[in-house]
PyMOL Python script that loads the backbone (N, CA, C, O; Angstrom):
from pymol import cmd

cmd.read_pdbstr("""\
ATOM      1  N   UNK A   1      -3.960 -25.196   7.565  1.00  0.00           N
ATOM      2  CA  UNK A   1      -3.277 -24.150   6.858  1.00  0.00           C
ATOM      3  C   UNK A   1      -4.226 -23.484   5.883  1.00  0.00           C
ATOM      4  O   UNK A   1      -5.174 -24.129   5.434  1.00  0.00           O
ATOM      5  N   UNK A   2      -3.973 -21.958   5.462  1.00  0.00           N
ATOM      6  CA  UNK A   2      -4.829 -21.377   4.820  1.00  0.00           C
ATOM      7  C   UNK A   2      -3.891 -20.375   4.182  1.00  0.00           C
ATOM      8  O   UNK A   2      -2.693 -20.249   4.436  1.00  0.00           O
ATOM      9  N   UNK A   3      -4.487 -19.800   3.465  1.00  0.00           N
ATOM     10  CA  UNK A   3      -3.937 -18.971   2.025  1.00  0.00           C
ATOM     11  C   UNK A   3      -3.644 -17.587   3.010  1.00  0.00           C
ATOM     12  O   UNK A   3      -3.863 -17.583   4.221  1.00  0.00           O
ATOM     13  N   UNK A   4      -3.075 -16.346   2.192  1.00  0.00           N
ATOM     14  CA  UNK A   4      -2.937 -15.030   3.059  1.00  0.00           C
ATOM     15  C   UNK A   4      -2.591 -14.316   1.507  1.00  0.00           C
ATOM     16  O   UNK A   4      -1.752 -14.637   0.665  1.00  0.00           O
ATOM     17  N   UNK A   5      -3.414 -13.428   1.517  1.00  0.00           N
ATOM     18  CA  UNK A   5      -2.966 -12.594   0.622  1.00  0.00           C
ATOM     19  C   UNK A   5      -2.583 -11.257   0.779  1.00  0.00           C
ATOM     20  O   UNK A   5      -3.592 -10.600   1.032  1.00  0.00           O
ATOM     21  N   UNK A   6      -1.889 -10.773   0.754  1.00  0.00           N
ATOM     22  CA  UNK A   6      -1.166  -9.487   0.760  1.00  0.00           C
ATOM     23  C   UNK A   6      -1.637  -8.395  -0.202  1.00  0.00           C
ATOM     24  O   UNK A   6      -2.145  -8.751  -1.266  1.00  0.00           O
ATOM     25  N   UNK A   7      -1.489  -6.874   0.131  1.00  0.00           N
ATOM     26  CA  UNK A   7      -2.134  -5.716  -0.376  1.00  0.00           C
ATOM     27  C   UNK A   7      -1.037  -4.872  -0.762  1.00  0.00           C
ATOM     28  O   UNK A   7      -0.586  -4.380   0.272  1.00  0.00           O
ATOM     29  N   UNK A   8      -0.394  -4.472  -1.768  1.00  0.00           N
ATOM     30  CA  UNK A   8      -0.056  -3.418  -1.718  1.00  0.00           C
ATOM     31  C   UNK A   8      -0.611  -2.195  -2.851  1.00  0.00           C
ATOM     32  O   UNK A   8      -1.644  -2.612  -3.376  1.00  0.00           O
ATOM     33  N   UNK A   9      -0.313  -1.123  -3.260  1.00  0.00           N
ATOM     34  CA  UNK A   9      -0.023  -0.034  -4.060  1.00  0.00           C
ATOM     35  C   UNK A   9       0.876   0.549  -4.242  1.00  0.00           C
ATOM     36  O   UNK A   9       1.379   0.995  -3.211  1.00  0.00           O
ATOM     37  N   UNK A  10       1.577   0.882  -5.517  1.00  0.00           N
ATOM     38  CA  UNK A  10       2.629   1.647  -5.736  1.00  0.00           C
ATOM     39  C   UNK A  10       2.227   2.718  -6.517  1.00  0.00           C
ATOM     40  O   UNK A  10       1.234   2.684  -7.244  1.00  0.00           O
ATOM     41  N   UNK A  11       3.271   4.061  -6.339  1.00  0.00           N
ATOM     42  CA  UNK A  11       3.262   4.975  -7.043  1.00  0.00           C
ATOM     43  C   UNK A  11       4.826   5.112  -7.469  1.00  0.00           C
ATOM     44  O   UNK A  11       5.849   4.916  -6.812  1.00  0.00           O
ATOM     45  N   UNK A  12       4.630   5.514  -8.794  1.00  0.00           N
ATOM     46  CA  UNK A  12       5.713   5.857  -9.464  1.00  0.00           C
ATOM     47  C   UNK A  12       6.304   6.893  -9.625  1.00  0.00           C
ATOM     48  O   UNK A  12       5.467   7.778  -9.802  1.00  0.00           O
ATOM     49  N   UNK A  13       7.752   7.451  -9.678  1.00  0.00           N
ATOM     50  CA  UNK A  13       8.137   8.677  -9.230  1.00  0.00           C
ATOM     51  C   UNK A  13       9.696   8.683  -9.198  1.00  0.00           C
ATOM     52  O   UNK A  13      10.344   7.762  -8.701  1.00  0.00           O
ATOM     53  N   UNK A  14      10.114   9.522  -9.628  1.00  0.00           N
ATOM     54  CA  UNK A  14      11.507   9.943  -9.516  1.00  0.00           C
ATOM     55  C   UNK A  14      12.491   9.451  -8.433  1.00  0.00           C
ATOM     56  O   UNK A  14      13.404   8.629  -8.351  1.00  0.00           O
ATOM     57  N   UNK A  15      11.889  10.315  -7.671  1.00  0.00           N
ATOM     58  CA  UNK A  15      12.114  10.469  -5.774  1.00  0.00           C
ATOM     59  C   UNK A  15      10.930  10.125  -5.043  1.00  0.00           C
ATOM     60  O   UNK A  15       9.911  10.727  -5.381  1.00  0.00           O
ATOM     61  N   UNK A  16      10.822   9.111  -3.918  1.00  0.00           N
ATOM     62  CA  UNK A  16      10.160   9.349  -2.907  1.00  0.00           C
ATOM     63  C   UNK A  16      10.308  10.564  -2.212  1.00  0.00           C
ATOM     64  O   UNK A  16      11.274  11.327  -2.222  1.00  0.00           O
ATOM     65  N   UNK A  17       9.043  10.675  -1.498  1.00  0.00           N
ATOM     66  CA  UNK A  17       9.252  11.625  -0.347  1.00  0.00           C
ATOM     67  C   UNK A  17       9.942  11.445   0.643  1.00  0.00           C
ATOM     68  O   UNK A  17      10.457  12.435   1.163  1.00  0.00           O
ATOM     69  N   UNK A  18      10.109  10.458   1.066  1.00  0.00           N
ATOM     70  CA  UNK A  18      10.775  10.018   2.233  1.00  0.00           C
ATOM     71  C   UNK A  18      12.090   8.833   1.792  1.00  0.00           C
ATOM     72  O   UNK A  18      12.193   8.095   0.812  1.00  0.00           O
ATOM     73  N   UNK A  19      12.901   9.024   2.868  1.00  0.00           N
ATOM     74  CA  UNK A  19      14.220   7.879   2.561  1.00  0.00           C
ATOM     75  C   UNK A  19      14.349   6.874   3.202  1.00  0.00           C
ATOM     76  O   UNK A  19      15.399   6.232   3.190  1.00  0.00           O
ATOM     77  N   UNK A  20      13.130   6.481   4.006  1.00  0.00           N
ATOM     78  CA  UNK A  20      13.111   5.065   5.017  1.00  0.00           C
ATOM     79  C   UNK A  20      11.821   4.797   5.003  1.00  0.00           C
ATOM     80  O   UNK A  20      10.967   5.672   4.861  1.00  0.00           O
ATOM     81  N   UNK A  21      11.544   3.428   5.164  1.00  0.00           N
ATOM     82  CA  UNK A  21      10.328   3.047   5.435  1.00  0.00           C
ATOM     83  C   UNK A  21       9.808   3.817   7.439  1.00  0.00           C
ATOM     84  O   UNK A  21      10.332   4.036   8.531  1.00  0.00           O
ATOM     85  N   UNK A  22       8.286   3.936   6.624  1.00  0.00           N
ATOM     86  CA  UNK A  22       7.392   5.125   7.242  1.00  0.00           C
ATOM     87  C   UNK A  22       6.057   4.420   7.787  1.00  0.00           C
ATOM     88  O   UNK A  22       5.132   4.494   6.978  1.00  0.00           O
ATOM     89  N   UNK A  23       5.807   3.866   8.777  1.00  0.00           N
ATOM     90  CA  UNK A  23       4.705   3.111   9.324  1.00  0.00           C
ATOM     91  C   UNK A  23       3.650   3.546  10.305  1.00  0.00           C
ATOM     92  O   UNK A  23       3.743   3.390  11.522  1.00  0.00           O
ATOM     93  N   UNK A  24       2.321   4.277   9.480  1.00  0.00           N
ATOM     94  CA  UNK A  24       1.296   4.816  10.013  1.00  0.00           C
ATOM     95  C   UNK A  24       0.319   3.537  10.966  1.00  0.00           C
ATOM     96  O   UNK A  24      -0.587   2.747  10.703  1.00  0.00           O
ATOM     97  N   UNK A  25       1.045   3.872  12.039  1.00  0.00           N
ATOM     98  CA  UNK A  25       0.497   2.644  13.145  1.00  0.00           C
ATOM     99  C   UNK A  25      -1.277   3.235  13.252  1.00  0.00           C
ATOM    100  O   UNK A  25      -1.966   2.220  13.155  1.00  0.00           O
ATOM    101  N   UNK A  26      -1.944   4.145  13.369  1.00  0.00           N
ATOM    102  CA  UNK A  26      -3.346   4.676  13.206  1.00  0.00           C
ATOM    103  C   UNK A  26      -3.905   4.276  11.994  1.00  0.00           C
ATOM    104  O   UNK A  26      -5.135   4.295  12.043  1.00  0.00           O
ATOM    105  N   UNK A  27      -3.506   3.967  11.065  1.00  0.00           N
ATOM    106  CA  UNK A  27      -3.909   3.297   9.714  1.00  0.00           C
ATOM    107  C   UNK A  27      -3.260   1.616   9.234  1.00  0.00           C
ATOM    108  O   UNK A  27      -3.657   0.918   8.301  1.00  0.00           O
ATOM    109  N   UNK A  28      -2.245   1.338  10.153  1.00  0.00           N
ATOM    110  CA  UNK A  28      -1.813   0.069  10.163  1.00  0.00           C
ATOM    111  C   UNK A  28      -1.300  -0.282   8.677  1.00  0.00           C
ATOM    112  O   UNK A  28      -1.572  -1.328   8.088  1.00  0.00           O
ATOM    113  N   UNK A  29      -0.529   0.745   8.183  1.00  0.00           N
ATOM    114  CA  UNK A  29       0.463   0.022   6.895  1.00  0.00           C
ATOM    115  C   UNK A  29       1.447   0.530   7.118  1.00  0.00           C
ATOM    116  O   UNK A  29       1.614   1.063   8.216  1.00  0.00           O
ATOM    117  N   UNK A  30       2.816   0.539   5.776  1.00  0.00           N
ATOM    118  CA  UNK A  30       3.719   0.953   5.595  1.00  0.00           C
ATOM    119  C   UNK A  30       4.493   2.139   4.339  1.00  0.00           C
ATOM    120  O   UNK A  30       4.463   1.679   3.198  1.00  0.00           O
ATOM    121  N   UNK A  31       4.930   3.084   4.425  1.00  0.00           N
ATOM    122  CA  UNK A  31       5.341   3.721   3.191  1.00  0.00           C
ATOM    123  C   UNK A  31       6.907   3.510   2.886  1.00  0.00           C
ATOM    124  O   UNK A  31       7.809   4.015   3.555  1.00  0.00           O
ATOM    125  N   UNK A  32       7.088   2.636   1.707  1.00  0.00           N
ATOM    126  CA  UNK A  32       8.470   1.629   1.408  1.00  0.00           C
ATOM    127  C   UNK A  32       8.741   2.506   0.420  1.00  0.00           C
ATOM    128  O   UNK A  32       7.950   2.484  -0.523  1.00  0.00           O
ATOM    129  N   UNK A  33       9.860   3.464   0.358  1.00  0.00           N
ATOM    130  CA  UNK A  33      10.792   4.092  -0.391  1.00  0.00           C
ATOM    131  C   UNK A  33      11.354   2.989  -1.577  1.00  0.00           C
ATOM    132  O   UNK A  33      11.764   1.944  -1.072  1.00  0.00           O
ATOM    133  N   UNK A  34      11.439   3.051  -3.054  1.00  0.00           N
ATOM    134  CA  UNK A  34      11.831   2.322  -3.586  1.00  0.00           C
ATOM    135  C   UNK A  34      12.335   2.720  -4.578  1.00  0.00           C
ATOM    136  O   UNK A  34      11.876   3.836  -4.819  1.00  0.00           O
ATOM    137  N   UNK A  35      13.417   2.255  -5.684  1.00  0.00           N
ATOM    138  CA  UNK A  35      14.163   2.848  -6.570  1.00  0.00           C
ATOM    139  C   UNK A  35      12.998   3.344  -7.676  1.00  0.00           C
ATOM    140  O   UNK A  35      12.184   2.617  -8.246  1.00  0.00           O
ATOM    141  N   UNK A  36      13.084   4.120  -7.748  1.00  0.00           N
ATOM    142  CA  UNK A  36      11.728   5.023  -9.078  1.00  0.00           C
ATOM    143  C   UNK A  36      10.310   4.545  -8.388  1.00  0.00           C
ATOM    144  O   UNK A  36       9.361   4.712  -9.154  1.00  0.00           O
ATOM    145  N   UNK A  37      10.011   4.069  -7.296  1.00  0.00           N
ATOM    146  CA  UNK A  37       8.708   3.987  -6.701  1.00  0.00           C
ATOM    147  C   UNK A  37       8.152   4.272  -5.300  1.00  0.00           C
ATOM    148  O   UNK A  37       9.029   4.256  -4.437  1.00  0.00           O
ATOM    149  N   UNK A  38       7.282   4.453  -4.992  1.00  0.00           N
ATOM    150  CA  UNK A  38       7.186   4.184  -3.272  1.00  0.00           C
ATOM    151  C   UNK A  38       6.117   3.277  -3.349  1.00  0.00           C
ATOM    152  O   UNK A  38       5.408   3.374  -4.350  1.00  0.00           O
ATOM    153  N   UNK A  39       5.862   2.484  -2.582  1.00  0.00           N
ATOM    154  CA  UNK A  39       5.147   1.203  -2.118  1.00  0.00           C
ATOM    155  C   UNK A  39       4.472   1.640  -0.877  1.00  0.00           C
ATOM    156  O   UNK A  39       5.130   2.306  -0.078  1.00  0.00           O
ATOM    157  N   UNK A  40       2.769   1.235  -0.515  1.00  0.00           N
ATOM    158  CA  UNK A  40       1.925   1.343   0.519  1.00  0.00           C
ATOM    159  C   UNK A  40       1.593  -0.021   0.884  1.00  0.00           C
ATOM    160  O   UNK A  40       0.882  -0.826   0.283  1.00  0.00           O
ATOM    161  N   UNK A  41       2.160  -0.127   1.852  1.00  0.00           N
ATOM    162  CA  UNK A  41       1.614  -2.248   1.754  1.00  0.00           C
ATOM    163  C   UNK A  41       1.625  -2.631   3.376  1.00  0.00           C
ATOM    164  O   UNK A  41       2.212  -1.882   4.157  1.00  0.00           O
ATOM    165  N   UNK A  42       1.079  -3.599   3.756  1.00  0.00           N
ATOM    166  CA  UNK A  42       0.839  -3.907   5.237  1.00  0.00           C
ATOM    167  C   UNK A  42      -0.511  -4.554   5.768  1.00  0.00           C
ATOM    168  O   UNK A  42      -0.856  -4.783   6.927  1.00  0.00           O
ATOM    169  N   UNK A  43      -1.352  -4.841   4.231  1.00  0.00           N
ATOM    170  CA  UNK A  43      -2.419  -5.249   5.366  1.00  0.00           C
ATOM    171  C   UNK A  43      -2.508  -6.624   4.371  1.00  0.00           C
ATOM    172  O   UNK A  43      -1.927  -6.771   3.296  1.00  0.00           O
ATOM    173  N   UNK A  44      -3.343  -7.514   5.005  1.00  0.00           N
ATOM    174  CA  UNK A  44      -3.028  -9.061   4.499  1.00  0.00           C
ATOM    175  C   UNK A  44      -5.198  -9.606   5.017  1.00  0.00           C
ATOM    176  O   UNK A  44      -6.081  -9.173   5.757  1.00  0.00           O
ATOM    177  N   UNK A  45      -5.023 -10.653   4.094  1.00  0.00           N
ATOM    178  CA  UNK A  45      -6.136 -11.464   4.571  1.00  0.00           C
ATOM    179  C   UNK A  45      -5.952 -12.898   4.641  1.00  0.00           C
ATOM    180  O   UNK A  45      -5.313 -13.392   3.712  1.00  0.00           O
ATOM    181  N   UNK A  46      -6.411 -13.729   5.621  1.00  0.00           N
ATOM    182  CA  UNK A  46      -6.470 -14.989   5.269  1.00  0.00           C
ATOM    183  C   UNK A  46      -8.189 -15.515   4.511  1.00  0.00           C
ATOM    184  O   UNK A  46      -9.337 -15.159   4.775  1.00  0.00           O
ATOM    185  N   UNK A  47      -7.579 -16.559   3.440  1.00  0.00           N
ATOM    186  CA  UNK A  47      -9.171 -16.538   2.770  1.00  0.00           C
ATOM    187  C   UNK A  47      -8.681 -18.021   1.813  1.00  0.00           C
ATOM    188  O   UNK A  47      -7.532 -18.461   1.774  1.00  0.00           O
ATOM    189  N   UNK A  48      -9.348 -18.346   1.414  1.00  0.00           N
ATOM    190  CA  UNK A  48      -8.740 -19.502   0.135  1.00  0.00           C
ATOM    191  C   UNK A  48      -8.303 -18.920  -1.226  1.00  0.00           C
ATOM    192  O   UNK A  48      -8.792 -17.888  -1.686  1.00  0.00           O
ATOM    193  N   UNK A  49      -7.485 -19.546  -1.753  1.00  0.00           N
ATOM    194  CA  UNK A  49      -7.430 -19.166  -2.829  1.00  0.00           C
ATOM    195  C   UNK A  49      -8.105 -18.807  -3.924  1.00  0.00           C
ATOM    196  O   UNK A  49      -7.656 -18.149  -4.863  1.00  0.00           O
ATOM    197  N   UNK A  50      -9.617 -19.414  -3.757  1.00  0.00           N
ATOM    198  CA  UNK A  50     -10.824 -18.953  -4.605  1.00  0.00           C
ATOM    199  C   UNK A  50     -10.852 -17.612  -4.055  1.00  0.00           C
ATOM    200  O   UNK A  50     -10.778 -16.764  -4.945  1.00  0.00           O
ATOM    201  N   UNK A  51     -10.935 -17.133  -2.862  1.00  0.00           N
ATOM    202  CA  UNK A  51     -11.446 -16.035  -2.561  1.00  0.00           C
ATOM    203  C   UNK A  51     -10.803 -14.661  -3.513  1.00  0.00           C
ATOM    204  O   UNK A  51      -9.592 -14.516  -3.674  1.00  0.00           O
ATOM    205  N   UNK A  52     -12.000 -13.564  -4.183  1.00  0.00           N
ATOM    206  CA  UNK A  52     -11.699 -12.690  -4.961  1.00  0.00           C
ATOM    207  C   UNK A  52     -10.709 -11.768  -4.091  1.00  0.00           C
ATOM    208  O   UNK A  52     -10.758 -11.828  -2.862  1.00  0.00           O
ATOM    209  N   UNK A  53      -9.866 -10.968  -4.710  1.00  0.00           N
ATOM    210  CA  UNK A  53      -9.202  -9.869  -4.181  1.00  0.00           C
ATOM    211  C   UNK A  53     -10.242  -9.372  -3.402  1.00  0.00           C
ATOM    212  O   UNK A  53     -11.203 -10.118  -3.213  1.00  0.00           O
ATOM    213  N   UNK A  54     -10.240  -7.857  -2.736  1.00  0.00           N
ATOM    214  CA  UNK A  54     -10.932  -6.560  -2.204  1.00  0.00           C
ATOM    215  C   UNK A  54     -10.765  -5.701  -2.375  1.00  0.00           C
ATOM    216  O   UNK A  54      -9.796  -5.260  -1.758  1.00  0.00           O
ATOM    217  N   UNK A  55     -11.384  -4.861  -3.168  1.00  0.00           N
ATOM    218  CA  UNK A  55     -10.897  -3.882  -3.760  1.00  0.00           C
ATOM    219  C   UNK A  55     -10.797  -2.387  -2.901  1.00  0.00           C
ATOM    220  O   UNK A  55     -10.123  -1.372  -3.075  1.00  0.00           O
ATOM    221  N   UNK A  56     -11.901  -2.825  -1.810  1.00  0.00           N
ATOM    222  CA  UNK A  56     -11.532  -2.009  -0.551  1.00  0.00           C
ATOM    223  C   UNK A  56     -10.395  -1.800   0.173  1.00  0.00           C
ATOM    224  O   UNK A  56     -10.024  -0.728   0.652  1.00  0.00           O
ATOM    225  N   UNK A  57      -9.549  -3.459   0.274  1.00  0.00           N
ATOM    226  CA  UNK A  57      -8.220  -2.812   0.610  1.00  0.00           C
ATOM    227  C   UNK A  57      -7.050  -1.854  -0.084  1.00  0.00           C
ATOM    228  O   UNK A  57      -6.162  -1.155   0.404  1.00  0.00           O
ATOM    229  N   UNK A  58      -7.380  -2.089  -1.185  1.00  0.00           N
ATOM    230  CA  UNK A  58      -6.523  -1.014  -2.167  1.00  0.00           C
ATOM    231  C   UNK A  58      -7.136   0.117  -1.800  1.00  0.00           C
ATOM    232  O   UNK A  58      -6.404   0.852  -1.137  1.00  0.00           O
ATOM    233  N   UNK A  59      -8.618   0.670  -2.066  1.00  0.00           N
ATOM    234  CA  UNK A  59      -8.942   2.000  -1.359  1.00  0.00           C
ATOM    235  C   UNK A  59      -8.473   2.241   0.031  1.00  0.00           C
ATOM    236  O   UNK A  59      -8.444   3.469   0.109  1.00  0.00           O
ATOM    237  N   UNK A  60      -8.030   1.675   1.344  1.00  0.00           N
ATOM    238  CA  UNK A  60      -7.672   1.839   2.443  1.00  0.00           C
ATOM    239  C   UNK A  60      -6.153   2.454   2.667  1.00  0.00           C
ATOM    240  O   UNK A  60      -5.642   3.172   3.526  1.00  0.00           O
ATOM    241  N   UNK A  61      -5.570   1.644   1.147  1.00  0.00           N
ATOM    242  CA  UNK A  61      -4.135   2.273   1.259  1.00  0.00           C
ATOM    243  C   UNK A  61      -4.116   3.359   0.685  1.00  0.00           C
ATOM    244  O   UNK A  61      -3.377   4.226   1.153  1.00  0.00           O
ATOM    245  N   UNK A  62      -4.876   3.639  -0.441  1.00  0.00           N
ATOM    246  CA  UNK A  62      -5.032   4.754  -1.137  1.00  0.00           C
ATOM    247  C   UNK A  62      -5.121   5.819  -0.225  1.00  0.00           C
ATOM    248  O   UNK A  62      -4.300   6.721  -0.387  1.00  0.00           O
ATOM    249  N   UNK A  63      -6.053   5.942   0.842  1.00  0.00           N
ATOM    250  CA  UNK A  63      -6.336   6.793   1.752  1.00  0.00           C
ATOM    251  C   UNK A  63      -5.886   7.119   2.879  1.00  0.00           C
ATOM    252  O   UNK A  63      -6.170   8.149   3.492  1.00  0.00           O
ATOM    253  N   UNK A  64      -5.040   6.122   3.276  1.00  0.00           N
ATOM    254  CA  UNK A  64      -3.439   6.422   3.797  1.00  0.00           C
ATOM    255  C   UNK A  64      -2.751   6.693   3.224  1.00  0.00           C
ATOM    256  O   UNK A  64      -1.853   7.142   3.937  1.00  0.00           O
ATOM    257  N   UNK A  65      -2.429   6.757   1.984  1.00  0.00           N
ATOM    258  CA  UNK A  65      -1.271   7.306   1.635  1.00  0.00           C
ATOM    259  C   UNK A  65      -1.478   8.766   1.026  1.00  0.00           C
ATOM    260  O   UNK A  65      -0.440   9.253   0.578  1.00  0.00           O
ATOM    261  N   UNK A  66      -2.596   9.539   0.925  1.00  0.00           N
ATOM    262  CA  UNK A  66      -3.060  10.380   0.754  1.00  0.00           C
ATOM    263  C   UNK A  66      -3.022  11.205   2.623  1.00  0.00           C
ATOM    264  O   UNK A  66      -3.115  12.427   2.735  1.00  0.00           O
ATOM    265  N   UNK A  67      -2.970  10.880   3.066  1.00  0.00           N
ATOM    266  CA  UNK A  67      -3.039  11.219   4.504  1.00  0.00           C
ATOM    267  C   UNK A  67      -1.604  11.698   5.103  1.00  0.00           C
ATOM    268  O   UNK A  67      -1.425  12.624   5.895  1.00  0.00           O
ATOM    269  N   UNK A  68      -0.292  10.545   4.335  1.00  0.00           N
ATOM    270  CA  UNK A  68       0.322  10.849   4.604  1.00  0.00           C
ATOM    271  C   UNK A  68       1.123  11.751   3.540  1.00  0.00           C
ATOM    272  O   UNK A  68       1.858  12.687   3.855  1.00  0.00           O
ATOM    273  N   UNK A  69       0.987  11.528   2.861  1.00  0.00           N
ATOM    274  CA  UNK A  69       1.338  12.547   1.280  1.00  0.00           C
ATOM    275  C   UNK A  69       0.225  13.041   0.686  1.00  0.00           C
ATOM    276  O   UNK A  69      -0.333  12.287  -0.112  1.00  0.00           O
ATOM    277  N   UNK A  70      -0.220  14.061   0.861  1.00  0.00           N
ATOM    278  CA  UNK A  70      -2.038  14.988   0.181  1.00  0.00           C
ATOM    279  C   UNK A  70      -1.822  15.002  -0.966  1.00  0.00           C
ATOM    280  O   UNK A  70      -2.849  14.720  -1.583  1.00  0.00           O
ATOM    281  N   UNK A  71      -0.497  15.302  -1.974  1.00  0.00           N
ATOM    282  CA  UNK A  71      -0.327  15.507  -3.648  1.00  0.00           C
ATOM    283  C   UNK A  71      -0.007  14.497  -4.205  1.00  0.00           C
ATOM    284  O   UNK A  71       0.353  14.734  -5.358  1.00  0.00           O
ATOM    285  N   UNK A  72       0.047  13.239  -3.879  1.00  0.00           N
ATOM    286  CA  UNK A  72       0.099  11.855  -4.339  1.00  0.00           C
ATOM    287  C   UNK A  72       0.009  11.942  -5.540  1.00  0.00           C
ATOM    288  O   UNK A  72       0.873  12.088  -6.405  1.00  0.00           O
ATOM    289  N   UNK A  73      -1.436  11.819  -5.606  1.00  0.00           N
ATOM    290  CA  UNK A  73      -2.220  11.178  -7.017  1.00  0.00           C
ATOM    291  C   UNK A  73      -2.910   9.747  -6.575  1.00  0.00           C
ATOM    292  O   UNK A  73      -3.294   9.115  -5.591  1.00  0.00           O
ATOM    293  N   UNK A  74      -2.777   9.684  -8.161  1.00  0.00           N
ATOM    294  CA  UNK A  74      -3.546   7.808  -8.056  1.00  0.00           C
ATOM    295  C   UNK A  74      -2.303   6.880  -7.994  1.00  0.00           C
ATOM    296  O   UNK A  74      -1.170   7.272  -8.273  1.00  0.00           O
ATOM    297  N   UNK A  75      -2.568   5.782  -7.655  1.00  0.00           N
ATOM    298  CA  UNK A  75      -1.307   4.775  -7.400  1.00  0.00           C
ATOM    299  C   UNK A  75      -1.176   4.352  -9.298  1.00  0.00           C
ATOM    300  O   UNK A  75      -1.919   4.468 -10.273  1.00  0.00           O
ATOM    301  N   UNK A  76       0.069   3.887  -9.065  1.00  0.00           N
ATOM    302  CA  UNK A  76       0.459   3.173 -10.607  1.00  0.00           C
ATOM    303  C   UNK A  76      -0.138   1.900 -10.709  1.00  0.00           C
ATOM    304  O   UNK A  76      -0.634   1.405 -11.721  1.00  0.00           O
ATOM    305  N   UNK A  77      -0.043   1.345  -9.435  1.00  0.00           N
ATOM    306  CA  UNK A  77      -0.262  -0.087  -9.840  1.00  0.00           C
ATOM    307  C   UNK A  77      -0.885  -0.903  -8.641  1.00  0.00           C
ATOM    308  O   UNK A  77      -0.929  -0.131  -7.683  1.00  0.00           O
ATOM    309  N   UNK A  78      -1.315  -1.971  -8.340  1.00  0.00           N
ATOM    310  CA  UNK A  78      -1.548  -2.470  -7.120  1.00  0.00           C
ATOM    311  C   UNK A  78      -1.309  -3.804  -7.427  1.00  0.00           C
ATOM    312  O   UNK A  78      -1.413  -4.667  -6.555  1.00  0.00           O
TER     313      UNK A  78
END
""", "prot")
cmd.dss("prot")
cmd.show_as("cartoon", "prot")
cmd.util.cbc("prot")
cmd.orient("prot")
């Protein structure tokens, strides 16, 4: 057995753009509609628990979600 860590980014916002979760299969995540947020999340690593975050995967969602929304911005949080 081994560790898995999960990626997401959120942006904060009134309204999403969208009213259902939105899954860019060419970029392999998800865009999760959420009460005052939307969420970019879907990609995972297995690694140990020592292992540092990646800060590349946060840029990957960043750039999907810019792909799929161009006036985004920066995420709130990751």
């Amino acid at each position: 057995m081994d560790t898995e860590r999960g990626y997401h980014i959120e942006y904060d916002m009134d309204a999403a753009p969208i009213r259902r979760v939105v899954c860019s299969v060419s970029r392999g995540f998800y865009a999760v509609p959420m009460h005052g947020r939307m969420r970019m999340a879907g990609t995972v690593e297995l690694g140990s628990l020592k292992l540092p975050p990646d800060p590349n995967r946060h840029k990957m969602l960043e750039r999907g979600a810019r792909s799929l929304f161009p006036n985004i911005g920066s995420p709130d949080r990751t």
